[in-house]
N, C-alpha and C positions, 0 to 999 in steps of 0.2 A: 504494500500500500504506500506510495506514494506520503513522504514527510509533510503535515498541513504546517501550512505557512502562517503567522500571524499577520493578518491584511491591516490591523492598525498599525504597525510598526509602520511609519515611512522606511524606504530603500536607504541604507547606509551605507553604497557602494561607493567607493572613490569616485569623484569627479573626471569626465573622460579628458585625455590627454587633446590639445589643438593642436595643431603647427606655427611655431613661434610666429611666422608670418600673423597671423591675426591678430587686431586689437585687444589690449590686455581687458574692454571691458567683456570681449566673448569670451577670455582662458575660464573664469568662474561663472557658469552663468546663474542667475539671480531671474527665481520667481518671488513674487509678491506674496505678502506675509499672509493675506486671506487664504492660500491655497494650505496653510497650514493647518487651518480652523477648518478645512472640509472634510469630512469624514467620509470612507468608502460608502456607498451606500450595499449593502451586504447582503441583499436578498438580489442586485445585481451582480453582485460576485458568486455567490452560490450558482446564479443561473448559466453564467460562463462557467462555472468548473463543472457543469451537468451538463452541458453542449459539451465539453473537450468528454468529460467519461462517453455519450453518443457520439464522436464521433471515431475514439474507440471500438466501437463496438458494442457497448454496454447499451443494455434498456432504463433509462431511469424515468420515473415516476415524479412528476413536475406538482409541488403545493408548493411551492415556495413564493411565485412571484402572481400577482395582482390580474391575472391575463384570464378572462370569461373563454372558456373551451367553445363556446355557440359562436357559429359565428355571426357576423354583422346583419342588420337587415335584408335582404335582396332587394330592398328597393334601393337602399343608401350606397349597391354597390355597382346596380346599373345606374344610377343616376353620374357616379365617379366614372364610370366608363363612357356614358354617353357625351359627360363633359371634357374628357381626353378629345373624342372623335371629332369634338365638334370646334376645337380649338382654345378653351378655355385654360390654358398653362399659361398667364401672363401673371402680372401683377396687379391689386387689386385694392379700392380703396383699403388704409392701413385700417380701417377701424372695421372691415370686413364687408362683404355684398350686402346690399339692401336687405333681400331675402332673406338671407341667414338670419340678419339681424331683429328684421320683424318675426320670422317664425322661432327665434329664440326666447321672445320679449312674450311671444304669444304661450307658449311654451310650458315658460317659465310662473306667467299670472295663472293658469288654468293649474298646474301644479300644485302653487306656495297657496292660494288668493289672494295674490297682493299683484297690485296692477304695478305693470312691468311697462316704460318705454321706449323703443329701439333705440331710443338716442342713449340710454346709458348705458348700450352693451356694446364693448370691442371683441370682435372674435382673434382667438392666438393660437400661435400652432403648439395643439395642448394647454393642457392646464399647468404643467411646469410654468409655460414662459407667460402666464397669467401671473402665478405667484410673482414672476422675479417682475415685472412689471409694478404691479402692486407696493414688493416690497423696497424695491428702488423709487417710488413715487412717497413713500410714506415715512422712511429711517436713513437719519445722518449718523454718521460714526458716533459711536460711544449712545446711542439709544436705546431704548429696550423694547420689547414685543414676548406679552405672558402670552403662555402655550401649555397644555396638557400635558402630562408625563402618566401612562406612556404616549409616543407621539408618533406620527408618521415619521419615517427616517429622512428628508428632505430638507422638512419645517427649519429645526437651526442652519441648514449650510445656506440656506436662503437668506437668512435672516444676516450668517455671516459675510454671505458677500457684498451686502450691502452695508458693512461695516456696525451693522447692529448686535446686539446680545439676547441671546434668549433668557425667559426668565421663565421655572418649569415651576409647576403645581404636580403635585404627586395627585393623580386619581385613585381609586383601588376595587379592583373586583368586586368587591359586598357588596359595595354602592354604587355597582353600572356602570363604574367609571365618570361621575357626577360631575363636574366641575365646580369648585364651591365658589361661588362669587365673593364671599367672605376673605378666604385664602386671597383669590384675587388681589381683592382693594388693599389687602394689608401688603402687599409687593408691591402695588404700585407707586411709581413716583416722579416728578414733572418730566422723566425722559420716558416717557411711557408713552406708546405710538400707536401701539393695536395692542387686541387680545384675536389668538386664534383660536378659532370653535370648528371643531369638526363633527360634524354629526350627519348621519350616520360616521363613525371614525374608524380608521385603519391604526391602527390592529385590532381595537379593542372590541369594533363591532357596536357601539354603545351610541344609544340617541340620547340627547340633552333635552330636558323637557322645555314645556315651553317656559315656566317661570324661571328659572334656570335665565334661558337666553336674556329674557326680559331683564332678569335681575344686573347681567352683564352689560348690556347696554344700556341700562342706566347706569353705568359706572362712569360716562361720558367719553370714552374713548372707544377711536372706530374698532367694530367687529371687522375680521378679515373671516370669512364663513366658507371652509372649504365641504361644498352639497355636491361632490363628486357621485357618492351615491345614494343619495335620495334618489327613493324609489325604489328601492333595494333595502326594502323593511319586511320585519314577519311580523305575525302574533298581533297585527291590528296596530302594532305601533305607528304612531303619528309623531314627523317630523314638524319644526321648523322653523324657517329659512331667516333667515338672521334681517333679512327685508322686509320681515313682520313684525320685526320689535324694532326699527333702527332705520331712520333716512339717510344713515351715514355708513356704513357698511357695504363691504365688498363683498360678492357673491364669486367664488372661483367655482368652476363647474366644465363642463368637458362630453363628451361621446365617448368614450373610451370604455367605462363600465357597463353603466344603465345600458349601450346601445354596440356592447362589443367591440369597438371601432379603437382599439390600442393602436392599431398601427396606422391609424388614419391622421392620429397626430394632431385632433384638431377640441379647441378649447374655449374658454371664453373668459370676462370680467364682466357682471351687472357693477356699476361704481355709479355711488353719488354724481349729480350732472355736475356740479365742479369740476369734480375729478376726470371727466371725460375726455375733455382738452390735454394735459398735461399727460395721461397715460398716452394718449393718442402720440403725441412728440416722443414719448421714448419708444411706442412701437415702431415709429416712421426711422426711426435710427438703430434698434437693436436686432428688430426682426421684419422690417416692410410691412409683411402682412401676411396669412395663411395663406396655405397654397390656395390656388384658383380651384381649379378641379375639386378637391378635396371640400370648397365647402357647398356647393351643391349635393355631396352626400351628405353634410350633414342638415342642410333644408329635406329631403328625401327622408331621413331618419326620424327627423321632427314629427313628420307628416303623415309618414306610414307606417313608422318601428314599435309605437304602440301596442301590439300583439306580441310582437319579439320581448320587448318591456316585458311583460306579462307572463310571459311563457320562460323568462329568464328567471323571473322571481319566483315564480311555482315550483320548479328544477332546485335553484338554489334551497328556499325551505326544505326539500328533501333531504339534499345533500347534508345539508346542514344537521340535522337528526344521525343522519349517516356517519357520519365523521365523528361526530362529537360524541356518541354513544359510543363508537371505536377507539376512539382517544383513551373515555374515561375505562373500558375494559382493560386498554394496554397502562392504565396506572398513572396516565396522565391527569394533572388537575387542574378540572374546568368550572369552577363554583356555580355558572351562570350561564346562559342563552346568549350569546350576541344577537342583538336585535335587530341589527342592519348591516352590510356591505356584505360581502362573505368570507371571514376568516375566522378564526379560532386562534386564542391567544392563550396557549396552556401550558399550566406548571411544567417544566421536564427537571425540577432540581432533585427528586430520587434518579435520575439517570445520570447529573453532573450540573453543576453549577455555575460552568463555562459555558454560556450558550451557542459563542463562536465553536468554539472544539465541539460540543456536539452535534451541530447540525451537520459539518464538516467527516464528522465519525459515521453520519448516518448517511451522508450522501458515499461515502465507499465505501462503506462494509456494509450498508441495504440497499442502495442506489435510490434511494428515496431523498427526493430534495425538498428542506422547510429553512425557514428563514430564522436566525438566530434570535432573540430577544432583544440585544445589545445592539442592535438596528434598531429600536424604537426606544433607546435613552435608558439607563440606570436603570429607570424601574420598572423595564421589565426583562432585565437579567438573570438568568434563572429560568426563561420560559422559552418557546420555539413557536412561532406561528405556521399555523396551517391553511391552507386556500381551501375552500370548496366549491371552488369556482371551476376546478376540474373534474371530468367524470366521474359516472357513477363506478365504471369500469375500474378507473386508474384511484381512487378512492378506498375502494376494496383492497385493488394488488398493493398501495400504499401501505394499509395497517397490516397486511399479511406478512409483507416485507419488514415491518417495523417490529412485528412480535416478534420475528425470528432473530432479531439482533438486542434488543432491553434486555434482557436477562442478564446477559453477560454484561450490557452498558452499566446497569443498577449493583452488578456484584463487584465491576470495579472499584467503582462508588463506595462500597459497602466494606473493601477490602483498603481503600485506602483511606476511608475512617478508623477504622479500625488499627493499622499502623501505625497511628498518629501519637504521642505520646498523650497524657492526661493533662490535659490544661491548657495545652496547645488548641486553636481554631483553625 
């Protein structure tokens, strides 16, 4: 088995030699101090070390990364094709086509109930370059922006490269992963820029109720509301949209989940009409604008992917039973139901308490890929998220694969506690 590498270590390899010929400011070369604050993002590295095991040869069984197994609408994907055939690959206003923009606005009011106007949405390619949009319109150096722990793994290196600080609130299990507005206010402090609310949230699965929101945006600082998958709720739960408690508030949201379309790449921002202008300048300089083609599938998807919607979230519910009764048989601890997106965010600290090394242990010696805990912040180190957003098929060979290797993971475990002298931790 191949030696795992520690991927937070940065590379400690000598600097390569130049040919004296060059200027002495190329012999050392010099990144910028933000790339130091960025962290691997690791449910992207597991996914590369699972493509290198297939293209060895191996079969590995993929929960690790955020990716709906259904695919995209068939409207949304001949509408992409008809717009290739027909010439639409130019560039296109930065703030996105008419279209998009009205049936996102439409969309989006019929969703949340909160009337929505085209003029406060810019469409972006993804809800990534929505966030950095956002976060570069909102935080100067040495600012701060409160955030959930645990968190989507993103959230800070956004927040870093716009030279801001994150400031984390522990949620926990018991309590849905709650965010207490209390906790909030007592962190806050006059560099305080946003609070981010995620709900439905990555990893935890947890929806914020409504008093909750309300309570935060009375706190008078903007919500940045990442509703990537709203709509992607069980058990009756009711979201919502941070545009229902809040005329100041950013709505980041996207096709990617709700509408399968991860590699369509296409995104969006609802912003205060203020803010309309000034995101729009840093789209015209950092990204133009979505691709052309690309967003006619998402007006097609708007329009028609409704039943896909539908038939995504009836599938997921399943799954969701599925996995999680699998988990908690192989010993895994899951106190609770995620309520919305589709993952599972479960104990694996009887199997080890390094979540890096075990997810890494479990992608070669079961060929089973999950995403480490230490991907989504401190607290939730100790645990391994799980996707059920992949079949029902690869689901099953998942935990079948997973039982055959715990045993021995957990008597490690067990055996180098046990080693340990008395007193020692």
């Amino acid at each position: 088995m191949p030696q795992l590498v520690d991927l937070l270590v940065l590379d400690r390899r000598p600097a390569p030699r130049y040919p004296k010929t060059m200027t002495p400011s190329l012999q050392l070369p010099h990144f910028a101090q933000r790339n130091r604050e960025i962290s691997p993002f690791l449910a992207m590295e597991v996914m590369e070390r699972a493509f290198a095991l297939e293209r060895a040869g191996h079969s590995v069984v993929h929960l690790e990364i955020g990716e709906p197994g259904a695919p995209p609408p068939q409207a949304a994907v001949d509408a992409c094709e008809r717009a290739l055939r027909q010439g639409f690959t130019r560039y296109t206003d930065s703030r996105g086509i008419p279209e998009l923009r009205e049936a996102i606005a439409a969309e989006h009011s019929a969703r949340s109930g909160v009337p929505v106007s085209a003029d406060r949405v810019l469409v972006t390619s993804g809800t990534s370059a929505a966030m950095q949009l956002v976060f570069s319109l909102l935080v100067d150096p040495g600012d701060e922006v409160i955030l959930a722990a645990p968190h989507y793994s993103c959230y800070p290196n956004f927040i870093h490269v716009a030279g801001g600080r994150p400031v984390l609130i522990t949620t926990r299990a018991e309590e849905n992963y709650q965010l207490d507005p209390h906790q909030v206010r007592a962190v806050m402090t006059p560099r305080t820029r946003a609070i981010i609310v995620a709900s439905p949230a990555n990893p935890t699965g947890a929806v914020q109720e409504r008093k909750t929101m309300q309570d935060l945006a009375d706190l008078g600082v903007p919500l940045v509301s990442d509703e990537i998958y709203d709509g992607l709720v069980y058990d009756g739960v009711q979201t919502t949209s941070a545009l229902a408690v809040s005329d100041h508030a950013y709505v980041l949201d996207g096709f990617s989940k709700r509408y399968a379309m991860t590699g369509f790449r296409l995104g969006y921002v609802i912003a205060p009409l203020h803010a309309v202008r000034p995101l729009q300048v840093l789209q015209q300089n950092l990204f133009i604008s979505a691709n052309h083609f690309v967003q006619y599938a998402g007006v097609a998807a708007l329009e028609q992917g409704a039943a896909s919607v539908a038939a995504l979230r009836d599938d997921y519910a399943q799954r969701r039973t599925q996995l999680i009764q699998g988990l908690r048989e192989l010993g895994f601890g899951l106190p609770s139901l995620p309520q919305g997106a589709f993952y599972a965010l479960a104990d694996a600290r009887r199997f080890g308490g390094d979540s890096l090394k075990l997810a890494f242990a479990l992608l070669e010696r079961a060929h089973v890929a999950c995403t480490p805990g230490i991907d989504y912040g401190q607290a939730a180190e100790g645990h391994l998220r799980f996707s059920f957003a992949a079949s029902e098929e690869d689901i099953a060979l998942g935990l079948e694969r997973l039982g055959k290797v715990l045993p021995a993971l957990e008597a490690e475990v067990m055996e180098t506690r046990a080693s340990k002298p008395r007193g020692k931790k």
